[in-house]
C-alpha positions in Angstrom: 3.3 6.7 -2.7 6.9 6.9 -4.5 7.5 5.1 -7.8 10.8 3.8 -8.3 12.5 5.1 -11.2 13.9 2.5 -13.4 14.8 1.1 -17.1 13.7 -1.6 -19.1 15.5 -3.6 -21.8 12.5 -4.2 -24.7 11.0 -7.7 -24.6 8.5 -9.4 -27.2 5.4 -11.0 -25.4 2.6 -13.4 -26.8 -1.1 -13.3 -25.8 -4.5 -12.4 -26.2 -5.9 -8.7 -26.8 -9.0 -7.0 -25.7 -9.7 -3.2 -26.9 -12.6 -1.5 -24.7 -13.1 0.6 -21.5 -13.4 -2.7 -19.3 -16.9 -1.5 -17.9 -18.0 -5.2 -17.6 -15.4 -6.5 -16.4 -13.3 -7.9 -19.5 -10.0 -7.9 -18.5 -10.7 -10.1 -15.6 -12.6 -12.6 -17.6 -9.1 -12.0 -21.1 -7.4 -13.6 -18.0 -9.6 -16.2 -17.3 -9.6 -17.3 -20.9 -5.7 -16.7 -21.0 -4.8 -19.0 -18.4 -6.4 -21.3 -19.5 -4.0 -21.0 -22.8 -0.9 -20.0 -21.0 0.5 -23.6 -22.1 -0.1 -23.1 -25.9 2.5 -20.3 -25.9 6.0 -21.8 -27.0 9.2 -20.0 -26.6 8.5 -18.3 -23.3 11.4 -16.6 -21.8 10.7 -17.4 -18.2 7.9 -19.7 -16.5 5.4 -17.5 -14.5 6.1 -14.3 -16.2 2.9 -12.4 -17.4 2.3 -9.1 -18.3 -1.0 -6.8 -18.7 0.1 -4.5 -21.9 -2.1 -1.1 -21.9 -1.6 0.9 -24.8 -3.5 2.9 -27.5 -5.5 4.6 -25.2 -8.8 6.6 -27.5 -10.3 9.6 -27.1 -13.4 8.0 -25.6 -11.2 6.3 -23.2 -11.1 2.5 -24.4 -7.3 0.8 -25.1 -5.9 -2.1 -26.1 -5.1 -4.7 -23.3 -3.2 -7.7 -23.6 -2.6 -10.4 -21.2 0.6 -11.8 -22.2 3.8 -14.4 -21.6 7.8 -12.6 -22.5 8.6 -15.0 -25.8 11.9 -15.3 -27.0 10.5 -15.5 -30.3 7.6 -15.2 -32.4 7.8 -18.3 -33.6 4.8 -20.7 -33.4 2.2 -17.9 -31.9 -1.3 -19.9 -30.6 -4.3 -19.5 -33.2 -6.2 -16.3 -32.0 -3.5 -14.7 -30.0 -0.3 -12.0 -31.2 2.6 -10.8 -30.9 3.4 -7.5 -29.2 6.7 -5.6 -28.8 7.7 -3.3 -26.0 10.5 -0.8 -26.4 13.1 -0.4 -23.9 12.5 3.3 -21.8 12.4 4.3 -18.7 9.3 3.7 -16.2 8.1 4.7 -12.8 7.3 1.3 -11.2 4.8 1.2 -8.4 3.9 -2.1 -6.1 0.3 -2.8 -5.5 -0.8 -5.4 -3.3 -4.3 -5.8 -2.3 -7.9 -7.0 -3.7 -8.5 -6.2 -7.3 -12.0 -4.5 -6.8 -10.2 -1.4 -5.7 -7.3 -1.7 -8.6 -8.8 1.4 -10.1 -8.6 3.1 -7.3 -5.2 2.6 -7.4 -4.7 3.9 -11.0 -6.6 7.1 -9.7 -4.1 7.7 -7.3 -1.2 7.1 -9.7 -2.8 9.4 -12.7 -4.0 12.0 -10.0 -1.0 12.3 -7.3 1.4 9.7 -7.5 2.9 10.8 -11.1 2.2 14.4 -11.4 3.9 14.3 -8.0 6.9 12.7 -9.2 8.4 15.7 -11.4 8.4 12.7 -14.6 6.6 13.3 -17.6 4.4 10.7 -19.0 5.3 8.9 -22.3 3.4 7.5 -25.0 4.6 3.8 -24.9 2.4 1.2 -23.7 2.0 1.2 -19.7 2.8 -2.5 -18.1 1.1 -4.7 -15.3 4.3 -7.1 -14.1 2.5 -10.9 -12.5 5.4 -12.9 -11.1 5.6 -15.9 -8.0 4.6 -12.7 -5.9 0.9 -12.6 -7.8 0.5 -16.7 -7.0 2.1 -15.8 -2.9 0.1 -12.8 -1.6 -1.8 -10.8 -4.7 1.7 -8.7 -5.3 2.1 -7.5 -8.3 4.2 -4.1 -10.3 2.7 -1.4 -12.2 5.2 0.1 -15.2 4.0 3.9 -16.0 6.6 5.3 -19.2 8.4 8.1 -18.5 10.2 10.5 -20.7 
């Protein structure tokens, strides 16, 4: 599969964190419990924007995760949740559409193949999960890698 190359203007996002390996099942169940907060979060930029931030990735394999809302501000974060901020870069965007069960699968392919393949080098800034109307319609759903 070919990413699309592309570049991102920097954006601040509120939400809740979880730091782990996700071999339980964790991020599904971060979601679960920030849903069901999505309507605390003031200041969003856009209704129905969400992002998965991945970043700070360990030597034993376990990284941050936040499921986050884009904010316009910081201003009046939700007891228990924070504020992250991504930078603006570049990013190889790839669409996945399917059941979440074989998500990982996916990733495989995109660490393996998919980006060694491209001729871009990774970069060390957080990697991004994009849920818009498309997530709610048909399970749609963008994956940001960082380039250099």
């Amino acid at each position: 599969m070919e990413g699309k190359a592309v570049k991102i203007n920097g954006f601040k996002a509120v939400g809740l964190t979880y730091f782990g390996d996700n071999s339980n099942g964790e991020i599904p169940k971060l979601w679960d419990v920030f849903n069901k907060r999505y309507n605390y979060i003031k200041r969003k930029s856009q209704s129905m924007l969400c992002y998965g931030i991945c970043d700070e990735v360990d030597s034993e394999g376990k990284f941050h995760y936040t499921a986050c809302a884009e904010v316009d501000s910081f201003e009046d974060i939700p007891e228990g949740m924070e504020g992250k901020v991504v930078p603006e870069g570049k990013y190889v965007v790839y669409t996945y559409c399917g059941d979440l069960k074989n998500l990982g699968e996916f990733y495989n392919s995109i660490f393996t193949k998919w980006m060694p393949d491209s001729g871009h080098e990774m970069d060390c800034r957080p990697q991004l999960e994009l849920y818009d109307h498309r997530f709610m319609e048909n399970g749609e759903f963008d994956i940001y890698m960082p380039i250099k």
